[in-house]
N, C-alpha and C positions, 0 to 999 in steps of 0.2 A: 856579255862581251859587246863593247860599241864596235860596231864595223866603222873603219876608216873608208872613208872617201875623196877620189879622184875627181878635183878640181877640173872642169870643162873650159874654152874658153866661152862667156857669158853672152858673143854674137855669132854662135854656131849652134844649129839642132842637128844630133846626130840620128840617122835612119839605117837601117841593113839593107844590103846590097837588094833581098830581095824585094822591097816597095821602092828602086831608084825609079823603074819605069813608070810606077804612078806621078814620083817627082818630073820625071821628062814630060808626061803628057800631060802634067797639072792636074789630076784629076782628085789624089789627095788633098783636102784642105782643111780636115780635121785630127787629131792626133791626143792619144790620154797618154797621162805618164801619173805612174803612180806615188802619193803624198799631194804637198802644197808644193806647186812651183810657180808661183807667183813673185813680182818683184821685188828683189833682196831676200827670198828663200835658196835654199840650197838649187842651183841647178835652175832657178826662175827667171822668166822671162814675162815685159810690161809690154802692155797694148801702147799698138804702135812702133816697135821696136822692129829694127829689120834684122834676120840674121840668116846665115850661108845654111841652106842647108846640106851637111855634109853626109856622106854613103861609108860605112863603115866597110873598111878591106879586113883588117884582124879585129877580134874583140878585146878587149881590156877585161878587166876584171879588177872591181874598188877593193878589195879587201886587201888586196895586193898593192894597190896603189902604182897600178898599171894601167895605164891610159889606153883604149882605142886606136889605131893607126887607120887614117882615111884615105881614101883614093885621092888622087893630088890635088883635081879642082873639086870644087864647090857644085854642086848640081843646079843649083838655083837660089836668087834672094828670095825670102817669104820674109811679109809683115805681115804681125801677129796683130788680129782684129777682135779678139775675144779671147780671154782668160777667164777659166770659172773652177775653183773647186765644187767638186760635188762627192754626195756619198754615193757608192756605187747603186746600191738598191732604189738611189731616185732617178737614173738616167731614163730615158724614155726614145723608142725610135727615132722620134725626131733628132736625139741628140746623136746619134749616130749617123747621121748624113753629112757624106763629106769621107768618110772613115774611108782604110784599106778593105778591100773587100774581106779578110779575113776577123772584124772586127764588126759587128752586125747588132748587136742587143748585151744585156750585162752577161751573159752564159760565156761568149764567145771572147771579149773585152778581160775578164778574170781569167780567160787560157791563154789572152794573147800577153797580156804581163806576165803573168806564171814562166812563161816560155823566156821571152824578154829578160826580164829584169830578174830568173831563177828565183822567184818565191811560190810557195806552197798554196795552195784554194785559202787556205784559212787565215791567210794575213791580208786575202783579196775578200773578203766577207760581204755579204751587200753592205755592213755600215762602215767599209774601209772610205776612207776620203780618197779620189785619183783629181787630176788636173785637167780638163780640157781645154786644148789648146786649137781656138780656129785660126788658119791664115789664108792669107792674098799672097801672091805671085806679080813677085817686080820688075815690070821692064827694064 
């Protein structure tokens, strides 16, 4: 069965309430989402691109083709400085700096989409592809 998906709009990253604080203090500037979200994929986002990032208030749910409702304003602008697919089982520490602190090495990364994005360990497999996405914070 193809799951339907809830179209985002294309200059907004949506985060949960609980990482806004790392958004105030600018300390996140790394973030994986899982697939290709590169430009002109589902959900993708091009280097250099500036978008709101927004604090999720209700969750949505795609299958439903119910959208998210955000808290009113916007947290902060981020330009995206780096876009990489990768497969899980080649990320490496390095690639993890920047991250929420709940996101540390591939163990911790495949519990934090499992949780997220409601999929199972084995569709997060090390040779599953996720997105890294690094950004800057705009005056």
């Amino acid at each position: 069965m193809k799951v339907s998906r809830f179209a985002l709009p294309q200059d907004e990253m949506a985060f949960r309430k609980i990482y806004r604080v790392f958004l105030e203090q600018e300390t996140v500037t790394t973030v994986f989402r899982p697939g290709r979200r590169l430009c002109g994929d589902y959900r993708g986002y091009s280097v250099g691109q500036i978008v709101k990032a927004r604090v999720i208030d209700q969750l949505g749910l795609d299958r439903t083709r119910v959208g998210p409702i955000f808290l009113p304003k916007p947290v902060k602008l981020i330009k995206m400085v780096s876009i990489e697919t990768r497969v899980i089982g080649s990320l490496v520490a390095d690639d993890f700096q920047g991250s929420t602190p709940d996101v540390h090495d591939q163990t911790t990364l495949v519990f934090h989409l499992g949780l997220i994005y409601n999929l199972d360990p084995q569709s997060l497999a090390g040779n599953s592809v996720v997105t890294r996405i690094c950004f800057t914070y705009e005056r």
